[in-house]
C-alpha positions in Angstrom: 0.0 0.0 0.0 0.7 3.6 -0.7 1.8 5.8 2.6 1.0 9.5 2.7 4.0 11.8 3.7 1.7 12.4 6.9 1.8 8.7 7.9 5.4 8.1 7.5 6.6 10.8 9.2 3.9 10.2 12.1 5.5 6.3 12.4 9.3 7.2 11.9 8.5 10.4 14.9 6.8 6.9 17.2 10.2 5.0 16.5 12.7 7.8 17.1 10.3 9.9 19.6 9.9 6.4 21.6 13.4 5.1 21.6 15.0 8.8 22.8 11.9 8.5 25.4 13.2 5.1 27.3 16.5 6.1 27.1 16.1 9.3 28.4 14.0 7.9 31.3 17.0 5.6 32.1 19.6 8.3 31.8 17.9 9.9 34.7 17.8 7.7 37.0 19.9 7.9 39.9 20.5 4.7 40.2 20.5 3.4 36.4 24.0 1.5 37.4 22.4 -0.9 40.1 21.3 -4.1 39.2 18.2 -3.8 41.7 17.5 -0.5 39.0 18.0 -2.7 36.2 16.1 -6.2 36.7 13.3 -4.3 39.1 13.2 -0.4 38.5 14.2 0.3 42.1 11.1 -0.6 43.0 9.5 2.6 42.0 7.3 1.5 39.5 3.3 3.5 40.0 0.0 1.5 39.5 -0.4 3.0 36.2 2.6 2.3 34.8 2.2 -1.4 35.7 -1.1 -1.6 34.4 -0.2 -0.7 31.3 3.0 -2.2 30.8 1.1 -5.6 32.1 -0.9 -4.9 29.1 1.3 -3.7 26.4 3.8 -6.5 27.2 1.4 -8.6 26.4 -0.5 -7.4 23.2 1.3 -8.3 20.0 1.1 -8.7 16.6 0.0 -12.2 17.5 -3.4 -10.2 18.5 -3.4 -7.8 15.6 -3.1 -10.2 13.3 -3.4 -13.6 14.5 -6.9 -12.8 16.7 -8.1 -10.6 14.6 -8.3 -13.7 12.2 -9.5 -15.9 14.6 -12.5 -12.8 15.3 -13.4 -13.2 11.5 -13.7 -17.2 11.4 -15.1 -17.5 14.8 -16.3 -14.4 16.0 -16.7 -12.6 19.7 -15.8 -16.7 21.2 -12.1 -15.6 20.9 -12.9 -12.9 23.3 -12.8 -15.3 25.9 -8.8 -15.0 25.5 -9.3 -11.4 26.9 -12.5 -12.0 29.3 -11.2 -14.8 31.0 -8.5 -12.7 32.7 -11.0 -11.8 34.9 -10.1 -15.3 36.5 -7.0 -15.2 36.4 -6.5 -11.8 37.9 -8.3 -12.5 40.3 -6.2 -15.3 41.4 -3.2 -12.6 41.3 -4.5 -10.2 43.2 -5.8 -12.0 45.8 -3.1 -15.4 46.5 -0.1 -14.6 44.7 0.5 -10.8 44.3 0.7 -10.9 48.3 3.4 -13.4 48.7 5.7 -12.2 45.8 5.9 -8.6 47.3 5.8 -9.1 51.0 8.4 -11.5 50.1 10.7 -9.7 48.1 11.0 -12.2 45.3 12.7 -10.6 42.3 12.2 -13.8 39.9 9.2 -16.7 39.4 12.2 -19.5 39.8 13.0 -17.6 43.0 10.1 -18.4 44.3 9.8 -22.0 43.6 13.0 -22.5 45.2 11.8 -20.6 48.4 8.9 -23.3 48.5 10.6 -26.6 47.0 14.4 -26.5 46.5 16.8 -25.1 43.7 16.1 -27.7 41.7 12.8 -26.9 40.8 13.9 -23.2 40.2 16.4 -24.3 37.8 14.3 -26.5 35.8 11.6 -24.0 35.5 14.4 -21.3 34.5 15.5 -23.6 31.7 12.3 -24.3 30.5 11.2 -20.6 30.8 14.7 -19.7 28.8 13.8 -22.1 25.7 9.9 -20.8 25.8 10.9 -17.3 26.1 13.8 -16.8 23.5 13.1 -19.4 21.2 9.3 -20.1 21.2 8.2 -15.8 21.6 11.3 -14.0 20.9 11.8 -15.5 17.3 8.3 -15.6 16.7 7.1 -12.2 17.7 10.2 -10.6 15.7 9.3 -13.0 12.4 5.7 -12.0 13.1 6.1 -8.5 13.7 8.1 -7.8 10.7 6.0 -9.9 8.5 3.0 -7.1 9.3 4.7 -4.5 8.8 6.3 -5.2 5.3 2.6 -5.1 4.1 2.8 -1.7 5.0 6.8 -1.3 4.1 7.1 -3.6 1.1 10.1 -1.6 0.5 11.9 -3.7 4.1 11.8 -7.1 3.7 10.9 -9.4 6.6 14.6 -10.5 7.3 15.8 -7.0 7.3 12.4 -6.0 9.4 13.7 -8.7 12.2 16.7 -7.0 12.7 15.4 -3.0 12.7 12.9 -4.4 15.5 15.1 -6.1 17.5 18.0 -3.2 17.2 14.9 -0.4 18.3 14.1 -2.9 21.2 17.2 -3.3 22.3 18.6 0.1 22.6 16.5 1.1 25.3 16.0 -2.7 26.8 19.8 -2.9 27.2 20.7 0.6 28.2 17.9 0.4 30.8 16.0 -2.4 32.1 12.9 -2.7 33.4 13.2 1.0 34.2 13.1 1.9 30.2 11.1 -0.7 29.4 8.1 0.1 31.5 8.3 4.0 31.2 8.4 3.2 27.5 5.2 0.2 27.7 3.4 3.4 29.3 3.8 5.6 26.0 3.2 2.3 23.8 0.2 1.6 25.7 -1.8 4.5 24.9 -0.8 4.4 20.9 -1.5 0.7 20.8 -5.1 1.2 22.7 -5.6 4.4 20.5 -4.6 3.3 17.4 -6.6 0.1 17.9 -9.8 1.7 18.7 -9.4 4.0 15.7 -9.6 0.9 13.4 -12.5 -0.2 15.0 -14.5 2.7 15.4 -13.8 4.1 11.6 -14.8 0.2 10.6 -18.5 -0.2 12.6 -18.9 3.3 10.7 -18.5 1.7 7.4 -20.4 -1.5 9.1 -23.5 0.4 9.9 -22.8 0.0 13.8 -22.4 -2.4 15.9 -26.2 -3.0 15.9 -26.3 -3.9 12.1 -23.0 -6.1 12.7 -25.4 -8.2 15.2 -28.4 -8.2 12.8 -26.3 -9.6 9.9 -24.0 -11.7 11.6 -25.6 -12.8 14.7 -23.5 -16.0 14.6 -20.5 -14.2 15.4 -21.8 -12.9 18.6 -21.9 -16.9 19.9 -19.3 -17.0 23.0 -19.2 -20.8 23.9 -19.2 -23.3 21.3 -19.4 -27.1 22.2 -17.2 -28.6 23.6 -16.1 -30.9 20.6 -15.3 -28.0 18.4 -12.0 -28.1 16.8 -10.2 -24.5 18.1 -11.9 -23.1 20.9 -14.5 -25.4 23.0 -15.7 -24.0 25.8 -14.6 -26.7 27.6 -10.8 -25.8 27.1 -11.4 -22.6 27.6 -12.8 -23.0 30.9 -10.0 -25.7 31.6 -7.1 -23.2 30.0 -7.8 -20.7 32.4 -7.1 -23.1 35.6 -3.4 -24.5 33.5 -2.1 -21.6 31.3 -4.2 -18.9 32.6 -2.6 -19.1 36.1 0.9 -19.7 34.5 0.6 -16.7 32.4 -0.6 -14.4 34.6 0.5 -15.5 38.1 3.7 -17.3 37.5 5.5 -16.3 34.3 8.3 -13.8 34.7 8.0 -12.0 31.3 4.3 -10.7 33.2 5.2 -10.7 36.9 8.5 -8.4 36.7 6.6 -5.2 36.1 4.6 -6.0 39.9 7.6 -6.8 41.1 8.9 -3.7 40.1 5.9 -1.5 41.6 6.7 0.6 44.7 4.2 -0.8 46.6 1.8 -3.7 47.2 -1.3 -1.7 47.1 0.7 -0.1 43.1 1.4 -4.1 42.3 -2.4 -5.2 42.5 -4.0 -2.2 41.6 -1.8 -2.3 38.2 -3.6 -5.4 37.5 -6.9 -4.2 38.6 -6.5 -1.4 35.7 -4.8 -4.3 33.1 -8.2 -5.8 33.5 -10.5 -2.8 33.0 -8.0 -2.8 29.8 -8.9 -6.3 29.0 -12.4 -5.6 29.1 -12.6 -3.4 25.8 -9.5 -5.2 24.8 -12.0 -7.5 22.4 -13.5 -4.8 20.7 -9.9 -3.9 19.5 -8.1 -7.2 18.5 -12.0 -9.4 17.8 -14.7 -7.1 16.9 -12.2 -5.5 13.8 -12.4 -9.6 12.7 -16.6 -9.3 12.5 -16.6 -6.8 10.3 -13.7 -7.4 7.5 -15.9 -10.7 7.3 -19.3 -8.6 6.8 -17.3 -5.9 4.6 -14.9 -7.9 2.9 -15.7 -12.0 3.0 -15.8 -11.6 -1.0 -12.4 -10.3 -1.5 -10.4 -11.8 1.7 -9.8 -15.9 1.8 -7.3 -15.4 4.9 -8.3 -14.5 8.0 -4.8 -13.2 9.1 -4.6 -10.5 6.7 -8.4 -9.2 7.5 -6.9 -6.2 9.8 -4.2 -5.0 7.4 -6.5 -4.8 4.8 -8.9 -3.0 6.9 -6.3 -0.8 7.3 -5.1 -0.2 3.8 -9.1 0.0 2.7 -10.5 2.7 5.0 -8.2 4.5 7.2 -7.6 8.6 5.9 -4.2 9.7 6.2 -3.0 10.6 8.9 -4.5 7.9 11.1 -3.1 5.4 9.3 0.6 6.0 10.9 -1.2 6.4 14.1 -2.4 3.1 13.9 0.9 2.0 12.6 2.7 3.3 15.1 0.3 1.8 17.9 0.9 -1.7 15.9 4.9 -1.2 16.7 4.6 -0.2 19.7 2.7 -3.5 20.5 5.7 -5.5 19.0 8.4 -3.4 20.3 6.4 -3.8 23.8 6.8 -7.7 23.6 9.8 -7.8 22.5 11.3 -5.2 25.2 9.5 -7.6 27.9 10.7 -11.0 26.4 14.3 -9.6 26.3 14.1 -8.1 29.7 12.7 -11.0 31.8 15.0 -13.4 30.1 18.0 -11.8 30.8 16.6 -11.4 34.2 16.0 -15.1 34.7 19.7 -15.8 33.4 21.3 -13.5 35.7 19.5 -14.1 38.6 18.3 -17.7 38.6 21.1 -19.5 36.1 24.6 -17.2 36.4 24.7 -16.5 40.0 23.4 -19.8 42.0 25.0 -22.1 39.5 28.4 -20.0 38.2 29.0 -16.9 40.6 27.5 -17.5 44.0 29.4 -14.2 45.2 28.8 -11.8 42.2 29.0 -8.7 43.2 25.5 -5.9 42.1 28.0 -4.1 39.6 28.8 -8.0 38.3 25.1 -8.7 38.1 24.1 -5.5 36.8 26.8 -5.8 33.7 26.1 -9.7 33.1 22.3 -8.3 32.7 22.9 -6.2 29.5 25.4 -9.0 28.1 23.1 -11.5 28.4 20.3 -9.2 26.6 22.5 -8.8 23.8 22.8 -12.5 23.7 19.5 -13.1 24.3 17.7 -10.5 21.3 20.4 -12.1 19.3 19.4 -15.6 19.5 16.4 -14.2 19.2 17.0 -12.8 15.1 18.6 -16.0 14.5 15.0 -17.8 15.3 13.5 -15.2 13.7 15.4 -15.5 10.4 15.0 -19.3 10.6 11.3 -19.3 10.9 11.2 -16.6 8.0 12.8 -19.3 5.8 10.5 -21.9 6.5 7.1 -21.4 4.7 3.8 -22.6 6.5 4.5 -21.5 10.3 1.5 -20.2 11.7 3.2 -18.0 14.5 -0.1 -17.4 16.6 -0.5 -20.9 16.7 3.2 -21.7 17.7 3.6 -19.6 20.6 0.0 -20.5 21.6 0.9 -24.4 21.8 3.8 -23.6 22.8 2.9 -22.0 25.8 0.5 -24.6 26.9 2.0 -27.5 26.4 4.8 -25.9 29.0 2.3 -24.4 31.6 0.1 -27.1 33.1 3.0 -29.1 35.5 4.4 -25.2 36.5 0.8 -24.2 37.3 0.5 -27.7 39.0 3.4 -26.8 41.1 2.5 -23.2 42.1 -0.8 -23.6 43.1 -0.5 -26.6 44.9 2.6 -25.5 46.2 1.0 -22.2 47.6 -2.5 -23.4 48.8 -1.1 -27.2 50.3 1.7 -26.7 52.6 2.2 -30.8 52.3 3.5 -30.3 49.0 7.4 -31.5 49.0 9.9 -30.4 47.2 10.7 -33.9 45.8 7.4 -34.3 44.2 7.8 -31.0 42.5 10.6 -32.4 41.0 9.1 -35.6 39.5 6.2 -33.1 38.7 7.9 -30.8 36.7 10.0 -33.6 34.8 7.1 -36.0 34.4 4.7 -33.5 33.2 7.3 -32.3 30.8 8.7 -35.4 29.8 6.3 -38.3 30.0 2.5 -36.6 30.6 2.7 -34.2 27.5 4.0 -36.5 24.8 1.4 -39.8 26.2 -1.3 -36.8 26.2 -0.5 -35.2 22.8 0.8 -38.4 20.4 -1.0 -41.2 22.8 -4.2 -40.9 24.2 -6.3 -38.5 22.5 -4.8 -39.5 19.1 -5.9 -43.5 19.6 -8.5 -43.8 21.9 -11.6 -43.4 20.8 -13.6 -41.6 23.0 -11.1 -38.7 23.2 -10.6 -38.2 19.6 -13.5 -35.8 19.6 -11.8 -34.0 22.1 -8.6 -33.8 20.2 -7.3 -29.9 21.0 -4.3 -28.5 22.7 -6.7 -26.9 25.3 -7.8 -30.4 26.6 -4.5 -31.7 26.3 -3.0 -29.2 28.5 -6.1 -29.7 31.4 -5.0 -33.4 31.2 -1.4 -32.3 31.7 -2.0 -30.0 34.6 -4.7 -33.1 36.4 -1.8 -35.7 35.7 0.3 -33.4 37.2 -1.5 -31.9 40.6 -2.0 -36.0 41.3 1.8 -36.7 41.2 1.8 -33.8 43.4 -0.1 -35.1 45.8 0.6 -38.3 45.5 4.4 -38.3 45.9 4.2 -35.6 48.5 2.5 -38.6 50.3 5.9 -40.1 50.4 8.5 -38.0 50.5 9.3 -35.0 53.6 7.7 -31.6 53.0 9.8 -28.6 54.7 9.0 -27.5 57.9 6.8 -25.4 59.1 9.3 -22.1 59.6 10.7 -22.5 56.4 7.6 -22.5 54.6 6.3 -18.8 56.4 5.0 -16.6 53.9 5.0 -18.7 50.7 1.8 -21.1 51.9 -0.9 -18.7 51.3 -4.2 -17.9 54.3 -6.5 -15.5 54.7 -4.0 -12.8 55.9 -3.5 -12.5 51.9 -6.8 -10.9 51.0 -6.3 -7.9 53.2 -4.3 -5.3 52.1 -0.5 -4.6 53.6 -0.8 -2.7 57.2 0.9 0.5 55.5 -1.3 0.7 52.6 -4.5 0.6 54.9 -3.3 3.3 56.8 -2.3 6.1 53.9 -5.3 5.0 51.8 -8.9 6.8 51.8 -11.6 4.6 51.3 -11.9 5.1 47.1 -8.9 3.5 46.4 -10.1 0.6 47.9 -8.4 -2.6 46.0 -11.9 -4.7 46.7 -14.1 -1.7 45.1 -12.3 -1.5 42.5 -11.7 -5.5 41.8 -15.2 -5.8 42.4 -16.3 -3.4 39.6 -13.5 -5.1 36.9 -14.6 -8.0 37.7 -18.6 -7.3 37.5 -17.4 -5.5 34.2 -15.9 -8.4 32.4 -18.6 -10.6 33.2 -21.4 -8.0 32.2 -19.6 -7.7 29.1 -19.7 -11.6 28.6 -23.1 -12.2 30.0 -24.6 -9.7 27.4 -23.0 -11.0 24.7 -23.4 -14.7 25.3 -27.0 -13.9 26.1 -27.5 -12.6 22.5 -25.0 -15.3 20.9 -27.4 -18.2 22.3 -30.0 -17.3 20.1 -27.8 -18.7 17.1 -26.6 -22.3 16.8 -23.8 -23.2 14.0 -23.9 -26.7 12.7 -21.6 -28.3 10.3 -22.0 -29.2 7.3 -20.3 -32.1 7.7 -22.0 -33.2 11.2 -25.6 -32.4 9.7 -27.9 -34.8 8.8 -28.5 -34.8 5.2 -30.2 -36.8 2.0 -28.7 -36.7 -1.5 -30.5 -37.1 -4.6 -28.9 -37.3 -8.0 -25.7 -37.0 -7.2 -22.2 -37.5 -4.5 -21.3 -36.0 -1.7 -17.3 -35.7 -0.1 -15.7 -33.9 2.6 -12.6 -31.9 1.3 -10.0 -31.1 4.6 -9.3 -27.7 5.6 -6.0 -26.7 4.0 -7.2 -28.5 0.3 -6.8 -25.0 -1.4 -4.3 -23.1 -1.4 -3.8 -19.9 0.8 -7.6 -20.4 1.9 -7.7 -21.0 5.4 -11.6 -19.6 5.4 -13.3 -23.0 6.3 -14.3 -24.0 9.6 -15.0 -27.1 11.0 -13.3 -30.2 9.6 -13.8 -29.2 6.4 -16.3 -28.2 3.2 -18.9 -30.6 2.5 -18.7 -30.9 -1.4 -22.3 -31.6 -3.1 -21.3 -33.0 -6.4 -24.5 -33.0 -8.6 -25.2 -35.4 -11.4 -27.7 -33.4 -13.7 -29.2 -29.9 -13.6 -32.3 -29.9 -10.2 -30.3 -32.5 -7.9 -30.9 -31.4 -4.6 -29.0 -31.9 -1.1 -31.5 -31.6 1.8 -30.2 -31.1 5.2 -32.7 -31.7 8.1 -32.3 -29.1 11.1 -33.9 -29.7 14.2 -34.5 -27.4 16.2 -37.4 -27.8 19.2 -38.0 -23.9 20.0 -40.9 -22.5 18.9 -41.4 -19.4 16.9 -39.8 -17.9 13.3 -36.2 -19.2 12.8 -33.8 -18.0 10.4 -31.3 -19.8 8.3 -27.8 -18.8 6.7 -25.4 -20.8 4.7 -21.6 -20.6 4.5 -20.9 -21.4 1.1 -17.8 -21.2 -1.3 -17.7 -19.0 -4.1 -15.4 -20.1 -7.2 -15.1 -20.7 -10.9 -15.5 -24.6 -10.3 -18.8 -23.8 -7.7 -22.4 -23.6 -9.1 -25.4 -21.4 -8.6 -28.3 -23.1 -6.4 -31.6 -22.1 -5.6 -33.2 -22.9 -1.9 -36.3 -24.9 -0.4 -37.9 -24.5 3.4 -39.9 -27.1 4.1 -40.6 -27.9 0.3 -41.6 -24.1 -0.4 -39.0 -22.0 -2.3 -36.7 -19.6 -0.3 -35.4 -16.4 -1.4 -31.8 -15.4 -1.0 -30.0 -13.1 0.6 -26.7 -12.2 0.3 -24.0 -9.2 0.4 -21.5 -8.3 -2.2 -18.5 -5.6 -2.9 -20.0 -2.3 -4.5 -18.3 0.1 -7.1 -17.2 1.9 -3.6 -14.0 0.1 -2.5 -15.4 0.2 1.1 -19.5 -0.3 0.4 -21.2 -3.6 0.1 -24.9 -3.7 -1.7 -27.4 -6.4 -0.6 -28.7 -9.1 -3.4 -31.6 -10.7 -3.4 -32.9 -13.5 -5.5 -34.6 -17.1 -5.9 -31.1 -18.3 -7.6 -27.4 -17.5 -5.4 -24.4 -17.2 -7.7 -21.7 -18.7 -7.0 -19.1 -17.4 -9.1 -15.8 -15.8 -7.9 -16.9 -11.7 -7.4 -14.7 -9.2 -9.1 -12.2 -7.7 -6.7 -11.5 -11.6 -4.6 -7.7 -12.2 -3.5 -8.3 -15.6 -4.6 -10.4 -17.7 -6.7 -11.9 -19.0 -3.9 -13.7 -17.0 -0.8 -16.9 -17.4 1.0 -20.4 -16.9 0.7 -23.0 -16.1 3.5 -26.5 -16.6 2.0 -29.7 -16.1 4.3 -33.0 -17.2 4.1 -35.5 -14.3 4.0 -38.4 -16.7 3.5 -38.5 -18.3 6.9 -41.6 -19.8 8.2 -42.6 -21.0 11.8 -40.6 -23.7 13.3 -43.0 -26.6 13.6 -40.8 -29.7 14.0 -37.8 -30.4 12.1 -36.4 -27.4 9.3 -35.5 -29.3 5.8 -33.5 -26.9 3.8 -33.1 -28.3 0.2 -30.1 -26.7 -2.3 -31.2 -27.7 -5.7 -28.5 -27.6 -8.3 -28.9 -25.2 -11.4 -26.2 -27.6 -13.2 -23.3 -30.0 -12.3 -21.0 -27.6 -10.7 -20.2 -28.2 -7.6 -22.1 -26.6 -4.0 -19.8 -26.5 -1.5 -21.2 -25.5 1.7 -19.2 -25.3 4.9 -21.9 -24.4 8.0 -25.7 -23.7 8.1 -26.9 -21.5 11.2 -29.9 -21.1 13.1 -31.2 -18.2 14.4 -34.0 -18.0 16.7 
């Protein structure tokens, strides 16, 4: 795409104006030498600033691009990524946050070792190494340059890995945690800006939000079963207990910037804020997904580009490099986090126990920077090494990656802080046995040959498995073995003591910066938010193709796998039902049921293509018309259709020759027993459809 002068300058001022920020912010500080400065900012860090850098250190161009796509296949369900913090938080706030700052912990591995042994911190600083630097350092830079040479064509991706990792690691290096907070805080508001401009400017284009809900209600559905093939409810009910409480409660790369706060009362009510940030965050990395599939589902076959090109189609000058500038600042966020937690876990966790015991805070404080230089360099080689191999779905590698790592560490931490019985020789076999023995049986083994499971076959379940497996060899070798004693295990075994705030805070704070009020009216926030929408999204139902009952006459019938086409990743499901027919009227006649009374609508999801043929539609034996949007003369408009026949031929303007088609039924009589919608064939083309919904 073509850049105005306005927009380049505006994103070349956010890299200069942000780097010469962070710097600048280190430069001040007194003690900028220090190694407490540089791992923990002195412990000086404001609720604010932790709040947001919580946030922006964890928004990416994994969400940008990589949920956005998920928004436009599944809809406001992926929202549950965001909401579900709620849980999580909570758990933060109220068991762990406590212990890790009256405490004094500066690392996660620290902490382990305070309640088992230093074997279990070393392990988990391994592990946290490989997942940090190799899993999310590579992929975030091979990601993050990827999106921006659609913008930049003129810097190719390889050249893009190293320009993000050199403006990341100027101020990362120079300054810590200090420089990379102070600096999260400035990304945070262009990210959340920039964001919400794309949004806003597209449910202007969309008719509002209201029309989005009329047209697409099936994209407002927020649990789908629990056999679906990305995101049952189920795992993400069962995520939030394994990777949920790793992420947010017991991962490093999130934990540092509470660590870092000046107070208690700063550490939790930074995440109180990150979660009042969460609660819009949806409507910034989903919602923009929902409508490039009702704007643009005729010219877009691939989900992951959907918020570029909504970017490129409608954005004026000007705001363009705003948003631009918000979508490096939520790379260069990440990156700044990853680099600065990793070297903290080296220098801290790895290089002083196991090589210099005696390391001096000057010692520390230089082995820090070294070993982010290392670090951000490992880091481009990844990222150069996944650019050279074709097919890597980034969002999806750091996703598995991350839980098929969490469940045994969650296991361990909270067991290990609720059960003082816990021993530090079953966290051991834990740790190695869940890594080691319970992932592989649970990911190659069970749910891949037995039966039962095989429905169930998603890296969500897999990980719930993993993290059960693992709390019972917990408990069970804990049986056996000697836990600490009692003294040792003061003020990492958590009790009620935890849910009231420190004795300082209560007596400095007035009564409305209370950390329950405000909790309280996150959490009632988040689950409004979800409540309303899942209460809307249960009037629709999404069955498909494949799993619906159906009849056939005069002609075949054969499942094509996701993935057949090329680039076309559109299809949801297992796959596209393919209705081959074997003259001009054969018909395909899928039977619905559905026991709620009252008028019911139908939709189809149905591919559009040179080899795909028009149809025409029956209810109940009486013809249907069809409805259906396509692209106007107006790059941004679409015009309605309506007629008794739906083409299916590729539209003018279509990335591909292949993209979908959502045709709905404005004929729609009473439900009175079972709906039979018939697709009559106008010739022997091909009908592929991939879902039907039903709207009550």
């Amino acid at each position: 795409m073509q850049l105005a002068p306005i927009d380049i300058l505006i994103f070349l001022g956010y890299f200069l104006g942000v780097i010469g920020f962070a710097v600048a912010v280190a430069w001040r500080s007194k003690t900028r030498d220090s190694a407490a400065d540089y791992f923990l900012a002195s412990k000086k860090l404001p609720w604010y600033a932790v709040g947001a850098s919580f946030v922006a250190s964890n928004i990416s161009t994994e969400h940008f691009i990589g949920m956005v796509g998920w928004g436009f296949l599944y809809g406001m369900a992926v929202a549950n990524w965001e909401w579900g913090n709620a849980i999580t938080f909570t758990a933060l706030i109220w068991i762990f946050l406590p212990f890790y700052m009256r405490g004094n912990v500066a690392t996660m591995p620290e902490f382990l070792e305070r309640r088992f042994n230093r074997a279990c911190r070393t392990i988990y600083a391994a592990v946290m190494m490989v997942g940090l630097v190799i899993a999310m350092l590579g992929g975030v830079m091979f990601a993050g340059a990827k999106a921006l040479h659609v913008f930049f064509p003129q810097v190719p991706v390889p050249a893009g890995i190293v320009l993000l990792a050199l403006a990341a690691g100027i101020y990362t290096v120079y300054g810590g945690l200090l420089s990379a907070v102070w600096a999260d805080f400035l990304q945070y508001c262009l990210l959340m800006t920039g964001g919400l401009a794309v949004t806003l400017y597209g449910l202007h284009h969309a008719g509002g939000i209201d029309e989005l809900m009329r047209a697409l209600p099936e994209k407002f559905i927020v649990f789908h079963p629990a056999d679906h093939e990305l995101i049952p409810w189920s795992g993400l009910l069962t995520g939030l207990l394994s990777v949920g409480i790793w992420y947010n409660c017991a991962n490093q790369f999130m934990i540092q910037r509470c660590l870092g706060a000046r107070s208690e009362w700063d550490a939790r009510m930074g995440v109180i804020m990150a979660g009042f940030s969460k609660a819009i965050l949806p409507f910034i990395v989903v919602v923009p997904g929902i409508i490039a599939f009702h704007l643009f589902s005729d010219r877009l076959s691939d989900g992951d580009k959907a918020w570029p090109f909504m970017v490129r189609e409608f954005l004026p000058a000007g705001v363009t490099g705003l948003v631009l500038a918000g979508l490096a600042s939520a790379i260069l966020s990440t990156l700044s986090a990853i680099t600065n937690s990793s070297s903290t876990i080296f220098t801290l966790d790895l290089y002083r126990p196991l090589l210099r015991p005696a390391a001096s805070d000057h010692g520390l404080h230089r082995v820090g920077r070294w070993s982010a230089v290392v670090i951000l360099l490992v880091g481009v080689g990844v990222g150069l090494l996944i650019a050279g191999l074709p097919g890597i779905t980034v969002f999806g590698l750091i996703q598995q990656t991350f839980f098929y790592m969490a469940a045994p560490i969650a296991a361990c931490f909270l067991v290990g802080i609720l059960w003082r019985g816990a021993t530090p020789a079953a966290a051991v076999v834990t740790m190695l046995s869940g890594f080691v023995v319970f992932t592989p049986l649970t990911r190659f083994v069970w749910f891949a040959k037995i039966p039962w499971l095989a429905p169930y076959d998603n890296f969500m379940h897999h990980t719930f498995v993993v993290l059960l497996l693992s709390a019972l060899t917990l408990v069970i070798v804990s049986r056996f073995t000697r836990r600490k004693p009692d003294n040792e295990l003061a003020g990492v075994i958590w009790t009620r003591a935890a849910l009231r705030a420190s004795p300082e805070d209560v007596e400095k704070r007035p009564v409305w910066q209370n950390l329950a009020l405000w909790w309280g009216l996150m959490f009632l926030s988040i689950a409004g938010l979800c409540a309303a929408t899942a209460l809307f999204g249960s009037r629709s139902r999404v069955i498909e193709a494949e799993r619906a009952s159906f009849e056939v006459e005069g002609g075949t019938t054969e499942l094509r796998p996701r993935g057949t086409l090329k680039d076309f990743n559109l299809w949801t499901g297992t796959g596209e039902l393919l209705f081959r027919p074997a003259r001009a009227g054969a018909a395909i006649t899928f039977v619905l049921p559905d026991d709620r009374r009252g008028t019911h609508g139908i939709a189809l999801v149905v591919t559009r293509g040179g080899d795909y043929g028009a149809f025409r539609a029956e209810i109940n034996g009486r013809p249907a018309t069809l409805a259906w949007r396509e692209p106007s003369g107006d790059a941004i408009r679409v015009v309605h259709r309506e007629a008794q026949v739906f083409p299916a031929e590729p539209r003018e303007g279509s990335a591909t020759g292949h993209t979908v088609g959502r045709v709905a039924i404005r004929s729609m009589p009473a439900a009175d027993g079972p709906l039979r919608l018939t697709l009559i064939a106008e010739s022997t083309a091909a009908i592929g459809i991939d879902a039907l919904v039903v709207t009550h």
